[in-house]
C-alpha positions as CSV (number, residue, x, y, z in Angstrom):
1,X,-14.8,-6.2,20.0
2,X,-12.9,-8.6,18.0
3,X,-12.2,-6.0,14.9
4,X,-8.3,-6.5,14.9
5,X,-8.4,-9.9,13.7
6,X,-10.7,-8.5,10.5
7,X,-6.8,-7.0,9.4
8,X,-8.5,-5.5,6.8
9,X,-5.9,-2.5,5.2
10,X,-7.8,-1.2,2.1
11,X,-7.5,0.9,-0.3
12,X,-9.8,2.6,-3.3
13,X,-11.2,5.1,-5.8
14,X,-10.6,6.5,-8.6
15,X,-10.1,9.8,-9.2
16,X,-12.8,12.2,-11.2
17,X,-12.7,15.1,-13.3
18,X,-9.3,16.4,-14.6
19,X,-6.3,14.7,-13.3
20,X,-2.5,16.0,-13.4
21,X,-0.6,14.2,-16.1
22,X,3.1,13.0,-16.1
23,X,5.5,15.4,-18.1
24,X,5.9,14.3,-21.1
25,X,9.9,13.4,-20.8
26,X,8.3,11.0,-17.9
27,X,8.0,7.4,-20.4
28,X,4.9,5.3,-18.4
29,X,6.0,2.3,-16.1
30,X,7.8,-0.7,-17.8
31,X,10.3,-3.2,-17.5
32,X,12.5,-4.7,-20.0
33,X,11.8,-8.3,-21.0
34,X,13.5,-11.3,-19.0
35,X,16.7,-12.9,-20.2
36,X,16.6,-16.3,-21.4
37,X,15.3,-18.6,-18.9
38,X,18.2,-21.3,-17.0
39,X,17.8,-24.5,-18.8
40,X,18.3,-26.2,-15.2
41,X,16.2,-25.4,-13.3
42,X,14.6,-27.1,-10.7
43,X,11.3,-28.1,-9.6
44,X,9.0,-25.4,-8.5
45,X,8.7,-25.9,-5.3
46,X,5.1,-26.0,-2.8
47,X,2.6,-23.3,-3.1
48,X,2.8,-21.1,0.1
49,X,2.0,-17.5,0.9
50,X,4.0,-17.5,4.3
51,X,7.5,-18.5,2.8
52,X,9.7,-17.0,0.2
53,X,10.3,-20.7,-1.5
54,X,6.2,-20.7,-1.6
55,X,6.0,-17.4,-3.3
56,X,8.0,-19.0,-6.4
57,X,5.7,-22.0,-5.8
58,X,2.5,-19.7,-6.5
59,X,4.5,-17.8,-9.3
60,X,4.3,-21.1,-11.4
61,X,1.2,-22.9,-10.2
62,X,-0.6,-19.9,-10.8
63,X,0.8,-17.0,-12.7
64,X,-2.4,-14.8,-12.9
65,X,-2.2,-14.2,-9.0
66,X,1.5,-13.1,-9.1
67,X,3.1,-9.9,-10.2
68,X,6.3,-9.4,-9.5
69,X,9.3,-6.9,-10.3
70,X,12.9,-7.5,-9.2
71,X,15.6,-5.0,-10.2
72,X,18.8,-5.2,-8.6
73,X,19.8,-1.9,-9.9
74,X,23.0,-2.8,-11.7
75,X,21.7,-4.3,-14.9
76,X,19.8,-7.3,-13.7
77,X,16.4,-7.1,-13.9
78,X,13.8,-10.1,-14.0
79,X,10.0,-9.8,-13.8
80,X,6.8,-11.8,-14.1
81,X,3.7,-10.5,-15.6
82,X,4.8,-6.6,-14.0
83,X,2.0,-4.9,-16.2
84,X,-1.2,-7.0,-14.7
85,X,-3.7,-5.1,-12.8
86,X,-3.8,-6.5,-8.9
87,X,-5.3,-5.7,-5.6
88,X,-2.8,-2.7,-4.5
89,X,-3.8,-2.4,-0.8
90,X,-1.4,-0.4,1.7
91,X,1.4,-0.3,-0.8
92,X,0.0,2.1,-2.6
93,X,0.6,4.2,0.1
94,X,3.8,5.5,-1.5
95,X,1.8,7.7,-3.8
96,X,0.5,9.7,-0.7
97,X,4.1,10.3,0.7
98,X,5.4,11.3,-2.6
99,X,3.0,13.8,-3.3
100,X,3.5,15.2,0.7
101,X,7.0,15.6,0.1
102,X,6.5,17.6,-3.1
103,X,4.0,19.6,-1.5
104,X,6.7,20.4,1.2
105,X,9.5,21.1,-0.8
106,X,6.9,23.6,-2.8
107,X,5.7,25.0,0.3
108,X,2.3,24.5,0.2
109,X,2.4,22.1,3.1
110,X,4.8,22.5,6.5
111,X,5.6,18.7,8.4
112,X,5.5,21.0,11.9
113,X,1.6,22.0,11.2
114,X,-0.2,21.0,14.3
115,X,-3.1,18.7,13.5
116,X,-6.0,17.8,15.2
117,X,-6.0,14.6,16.7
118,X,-9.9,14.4,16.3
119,X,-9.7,15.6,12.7
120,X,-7.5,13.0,12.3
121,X,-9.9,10.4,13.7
122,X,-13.0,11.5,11.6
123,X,-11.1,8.9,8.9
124,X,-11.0,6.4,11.2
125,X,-12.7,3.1,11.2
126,X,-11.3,0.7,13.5
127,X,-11.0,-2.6,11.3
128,X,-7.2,-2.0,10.4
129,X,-5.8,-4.7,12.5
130,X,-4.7,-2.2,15.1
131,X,-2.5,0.3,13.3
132,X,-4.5,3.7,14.3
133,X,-3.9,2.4,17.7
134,X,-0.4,1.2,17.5
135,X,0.5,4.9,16.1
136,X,-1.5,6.7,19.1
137,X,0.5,4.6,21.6
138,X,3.9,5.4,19.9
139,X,3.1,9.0,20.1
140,X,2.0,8.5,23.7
141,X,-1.5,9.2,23.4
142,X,-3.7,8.0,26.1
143,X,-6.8,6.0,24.0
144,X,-10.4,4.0,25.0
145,X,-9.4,1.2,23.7
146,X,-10.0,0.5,19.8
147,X,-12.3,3.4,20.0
148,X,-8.9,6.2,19.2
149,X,-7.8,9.1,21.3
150,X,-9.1,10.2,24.8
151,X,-8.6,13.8,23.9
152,X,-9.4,14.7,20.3
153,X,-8.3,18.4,20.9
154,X,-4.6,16.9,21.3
155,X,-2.3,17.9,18.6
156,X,0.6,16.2,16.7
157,X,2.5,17.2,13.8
158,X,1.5,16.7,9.9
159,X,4.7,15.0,9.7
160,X,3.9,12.4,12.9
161,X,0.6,11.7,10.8
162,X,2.5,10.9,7.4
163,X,5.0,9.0,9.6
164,X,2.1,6.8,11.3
165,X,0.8,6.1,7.7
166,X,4.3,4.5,6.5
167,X,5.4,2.7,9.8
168,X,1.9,1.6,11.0
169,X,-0.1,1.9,7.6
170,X,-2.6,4.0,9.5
171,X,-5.4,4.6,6.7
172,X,-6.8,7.5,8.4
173,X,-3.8,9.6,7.7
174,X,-3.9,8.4,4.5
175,X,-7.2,9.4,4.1
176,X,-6.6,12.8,6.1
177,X,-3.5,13.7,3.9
178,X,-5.6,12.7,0.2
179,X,-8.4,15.7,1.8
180,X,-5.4,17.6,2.0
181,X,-3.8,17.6,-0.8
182,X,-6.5,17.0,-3.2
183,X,-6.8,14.0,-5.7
184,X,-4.4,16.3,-9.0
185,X,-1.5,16.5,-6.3
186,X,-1.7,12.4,-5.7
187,X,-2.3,11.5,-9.9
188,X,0.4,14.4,-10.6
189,X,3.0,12.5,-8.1
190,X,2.2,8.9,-9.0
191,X,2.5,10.1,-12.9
192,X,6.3,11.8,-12.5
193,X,7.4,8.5,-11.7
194,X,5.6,6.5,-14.8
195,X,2.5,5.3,-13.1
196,X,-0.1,6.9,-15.7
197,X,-3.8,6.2,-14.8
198,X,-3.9,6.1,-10.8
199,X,-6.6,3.9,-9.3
200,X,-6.5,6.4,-6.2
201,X,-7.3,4.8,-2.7
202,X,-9.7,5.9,-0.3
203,X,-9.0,3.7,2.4
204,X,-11.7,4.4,4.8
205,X,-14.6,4.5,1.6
206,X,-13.3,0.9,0.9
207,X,-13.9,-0.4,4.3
208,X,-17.1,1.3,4.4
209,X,-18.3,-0.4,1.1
210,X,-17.5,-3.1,3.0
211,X,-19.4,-2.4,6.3
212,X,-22.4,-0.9,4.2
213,X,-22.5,-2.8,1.2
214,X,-26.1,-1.8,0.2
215,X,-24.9,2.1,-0.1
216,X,-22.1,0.8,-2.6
217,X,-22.1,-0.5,-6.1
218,X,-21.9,-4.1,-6.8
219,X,-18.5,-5.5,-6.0
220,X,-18.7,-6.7,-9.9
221,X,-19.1,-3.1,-11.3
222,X,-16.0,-1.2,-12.5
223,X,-13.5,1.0,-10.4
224,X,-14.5,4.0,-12.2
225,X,-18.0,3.5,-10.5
226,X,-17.1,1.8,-6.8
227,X,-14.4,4.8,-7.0
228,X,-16.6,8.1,-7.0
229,X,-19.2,5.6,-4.5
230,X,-16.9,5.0,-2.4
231,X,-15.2,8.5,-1.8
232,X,-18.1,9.7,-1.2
233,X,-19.0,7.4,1.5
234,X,-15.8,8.3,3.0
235,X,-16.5,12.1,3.1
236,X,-20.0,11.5,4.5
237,X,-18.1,9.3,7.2
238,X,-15.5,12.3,8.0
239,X,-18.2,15.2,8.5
240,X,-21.3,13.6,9.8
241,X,-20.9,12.0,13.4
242,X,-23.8,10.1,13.5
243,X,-22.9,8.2,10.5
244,X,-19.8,7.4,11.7
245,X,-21.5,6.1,15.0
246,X,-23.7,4.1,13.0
247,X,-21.1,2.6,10.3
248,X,-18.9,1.6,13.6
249,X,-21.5,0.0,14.9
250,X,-21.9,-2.1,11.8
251,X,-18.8,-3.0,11.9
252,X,-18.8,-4.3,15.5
253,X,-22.1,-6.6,14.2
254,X,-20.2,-7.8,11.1
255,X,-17.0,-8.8,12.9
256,X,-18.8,-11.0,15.8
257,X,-18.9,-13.8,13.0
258,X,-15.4,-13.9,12.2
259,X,-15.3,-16.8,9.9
260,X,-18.0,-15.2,7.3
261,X,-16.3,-11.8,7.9
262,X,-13.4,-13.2,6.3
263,X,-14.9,-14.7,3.3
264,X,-17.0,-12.0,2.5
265,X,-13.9,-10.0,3.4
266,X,-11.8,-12.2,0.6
267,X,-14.7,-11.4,-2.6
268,X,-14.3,-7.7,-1.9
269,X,-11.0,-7.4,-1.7
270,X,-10.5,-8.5,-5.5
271,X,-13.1,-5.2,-6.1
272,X,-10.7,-3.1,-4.7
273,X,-7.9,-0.5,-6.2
274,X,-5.4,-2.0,-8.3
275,X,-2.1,-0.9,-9.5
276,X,0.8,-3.4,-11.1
277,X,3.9,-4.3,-10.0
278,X,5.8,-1.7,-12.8
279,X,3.7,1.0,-11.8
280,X,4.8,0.4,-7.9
281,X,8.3,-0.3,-8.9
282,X,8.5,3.2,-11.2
283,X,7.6,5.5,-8.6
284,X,9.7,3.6,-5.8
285,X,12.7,4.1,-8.1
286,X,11.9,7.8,-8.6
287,X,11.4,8.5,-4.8
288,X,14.3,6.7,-3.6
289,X,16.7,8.4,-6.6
290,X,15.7,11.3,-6.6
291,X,14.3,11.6,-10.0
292,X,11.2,12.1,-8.8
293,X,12.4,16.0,-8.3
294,X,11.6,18.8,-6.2
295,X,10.2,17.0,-2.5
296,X,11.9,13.5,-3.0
297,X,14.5,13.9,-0.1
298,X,11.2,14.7,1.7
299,X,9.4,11.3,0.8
300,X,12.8,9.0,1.0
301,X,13.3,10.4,4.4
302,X,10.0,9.2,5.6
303,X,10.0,5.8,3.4
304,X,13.6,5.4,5.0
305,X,13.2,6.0,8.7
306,X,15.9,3.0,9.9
307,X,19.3,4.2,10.3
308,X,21.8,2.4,7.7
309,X,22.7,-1.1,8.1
310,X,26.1,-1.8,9.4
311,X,26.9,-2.8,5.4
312,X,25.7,1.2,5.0
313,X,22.4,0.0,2.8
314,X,19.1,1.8,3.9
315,X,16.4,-0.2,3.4
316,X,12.6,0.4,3.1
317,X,9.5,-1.4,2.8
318,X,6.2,-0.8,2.9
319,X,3.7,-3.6,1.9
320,X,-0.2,-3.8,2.3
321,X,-2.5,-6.7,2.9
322,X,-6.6,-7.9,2.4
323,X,-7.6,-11.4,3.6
324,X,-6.3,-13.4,0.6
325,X,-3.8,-11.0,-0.9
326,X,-0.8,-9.5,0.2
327,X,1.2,-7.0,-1.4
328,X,5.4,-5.8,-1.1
329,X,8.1,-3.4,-1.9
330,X,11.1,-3.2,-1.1
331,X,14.3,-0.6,-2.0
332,X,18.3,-1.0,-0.9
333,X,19.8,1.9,-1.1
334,X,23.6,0.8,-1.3
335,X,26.6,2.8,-0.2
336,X,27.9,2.5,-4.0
337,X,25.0,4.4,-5.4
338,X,23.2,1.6,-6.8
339,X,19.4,1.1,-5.9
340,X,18.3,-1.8,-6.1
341,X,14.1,-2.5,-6.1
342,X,11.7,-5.0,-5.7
343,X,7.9,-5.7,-5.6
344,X,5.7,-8.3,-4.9
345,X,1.5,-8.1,-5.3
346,X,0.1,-11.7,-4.7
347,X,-3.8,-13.4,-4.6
348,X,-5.7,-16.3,-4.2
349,X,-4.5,-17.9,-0.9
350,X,-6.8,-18.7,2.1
351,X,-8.4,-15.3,3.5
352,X,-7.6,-17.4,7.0
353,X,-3.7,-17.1,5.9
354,X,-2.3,-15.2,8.9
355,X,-1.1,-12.0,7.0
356,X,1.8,-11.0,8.8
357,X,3.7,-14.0,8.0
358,X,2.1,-13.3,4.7
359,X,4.5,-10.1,4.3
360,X,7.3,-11.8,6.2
361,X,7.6,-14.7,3.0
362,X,7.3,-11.4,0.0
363,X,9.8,-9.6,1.9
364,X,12.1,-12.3,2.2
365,X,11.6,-13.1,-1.1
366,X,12.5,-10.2,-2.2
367,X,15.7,-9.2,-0.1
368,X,17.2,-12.7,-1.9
369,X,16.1,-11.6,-5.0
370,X,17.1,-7.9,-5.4
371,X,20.1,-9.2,-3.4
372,X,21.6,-12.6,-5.0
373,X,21.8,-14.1,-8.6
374,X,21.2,-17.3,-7.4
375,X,17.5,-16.5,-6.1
376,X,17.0,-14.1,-9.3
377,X,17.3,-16.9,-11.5
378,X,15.0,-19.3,-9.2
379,X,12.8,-16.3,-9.6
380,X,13.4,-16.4,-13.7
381,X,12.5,-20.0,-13.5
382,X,9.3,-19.8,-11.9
383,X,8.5,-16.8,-14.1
């Protein structure tokens, strides 16, 4: 079953009803504007999603696929179009461990709860390039393949399932943790750190919008229709076995023609949840500060699971990727107490574009960046 090489990691919906809103001494996401631009600067060089020179190449070929925040946290900050609406995918993913650690550190969750592996599973669809997988085999669980866990009556910890959603992207603890939680704790968290107006993922009801396209709404209607449509799909998945039997199946149909998987892969991608660069960078900063409050130790431990660098920076990254977009972000965490963040969400490249080198060119991008004035002002002069 060739599903890996889908490397589909999406994300949706919208939330409904009332949502939590950000305290009001919370100001929404922003960035000041850029300083002047260098009067020598050079020429732009190649479009290329797989390198951090081609990155600054797409930035000024085409700026509507680019959005892009560097702040290197001691008074430099340089941005290009960081309000714009793009494809979020798997970096959204931040929201979710923000709003588990406040839930921790207000009691109403506990990392040690044991969880259900097979609970855990009922959110799983196995078209995200491996990652379920490569999180049962670092917790030593014995699998069929692609298929998940041998044992579903196996147990791990809440806090092992958040951990496989920030170190693997696993979407079915994403998924699992949003059921938890409920969609106020998400839009509450996302808000105390400026991001007002959460397009909330479901990641599992995007892939199955995907896989049953004729249950969804058209990939041209708006997010605050696909949204509902596609949560709903998701639940349906999660507590009715035949329907997951039969959307898996699907799946293993649509992926035997891998070519046309990927285009049609590529248009619904650009239906999925958005966010923008500020938004992402807002609640990074907040996390990784602390001024996120009560429950942000909780999140930055689990955003910051490396041990510090022998400069003593932590770094941490989590990024998220479609056929034909690929999304970034970054924190350094410096000895001095400066933090210093960046963000990258990118569009429009071939949906063949292998993805991991993909995230290897943002991320390098961005280390330079948040790291060096020389590359903040190449960055300025693609801007």
């Amino acid at each position: 079953m060739a599903l890996a090489v889908a490397l589909l990691v999406p994300v949706a919906c919208s939330p409904g009803g009332d949502v939590a809103q950000a305290p009001a001494s919370v100001p929404a996401a922003s960035v000041p504007a850029n300083p002047p631009r260098p009067a020598d600067c050079a020429p732009a060089p190649a479009a290329d999603p797989t390198t951090a020179e081609g990155w600054l190449g797409i930035t000024a070929a085409t700026p509507d696929d680019v959005g892009l925040v560097v702040d290197d946290g001691r008074g430099a900050v340089v941005s290009h179009a960081p309000g714009a609406q793009m494809p979020i995918a798997s970096a959204a993913k931040v929201v979710h461990v923000a709003a588990y650690g406040r839930a921790v550190a207000e009691g109403r969750l506990r990392p040690d709860e044991q969880v259900r592996v097979g609970d855990w599973e009922n959110w799983y669809l196995a078209a995200d390039a491996g990652a379920h997988v490569g999180a049962l085999d670092a917790l030593g669980i014995p699998r069929d393949g692609l298929q998940g866990a041998l044992d579903p009556n196996r147990t791990v910890t809440l806090q092992q399932v958040v951990a496989a959603m920030v170190q693997f992207s696993d979407n079915a603890a994403a998924d699992l943790l949003r059921d938890r939680l409920g969609d106020q704790e998400l839009v509450g968290a996302a808000a105390s750190g400026g991001w007002r107006d959460l397009d909330l993922p479901s990641e599992l009801g995007a892939q199955l919008a995907l896989v049953r396209p004729q249950e969804a709404p058209p990939l041209s209607a708006p997010r605050s229709v696909r949204g509902p449509a596609e949560l709903a799909m998701a639940q349906r998945f999660a507590s009715d076995p035949a329907y997951r039997e039969d959307s898996r199946r699907r799946l293993a149909a649509r992926a035997e023609d891998i070519e046309a998987f990927l285009l049609e892969s590529e248009r619904w991608a650009r239906s999925t949840s958005t966010g923008s660069a500020a938004q992402l960078a807002g609640l990074w900063r907040a996390v990784i500060s602390g001024s996120f409050g009560p429950g942000a130790d909780v999140a930055r431990a689990e955003l910051e699971p490396d041990a510090p660098r022998p400069d003593g920076q932590v770094r941490a990254i989590k990024g998220g990727s479609f056929p034909g977009i690929g999304t970034m972000a970054l924190s350094v965490r410096r000895p001095d107490g400066t933090i210093g963040i960046g963000v990258l969400l990118g569009r429009g490249f071939a949906p063949g574009t292998a993805l991991d080198e993909v995230a290897t060119g943002q991320l390098r991008l961005l280390v330079q960046a948040v790291e060096g004035p020389a590359a903040r002002s190449r960055v300025l002069c693609a801007a």
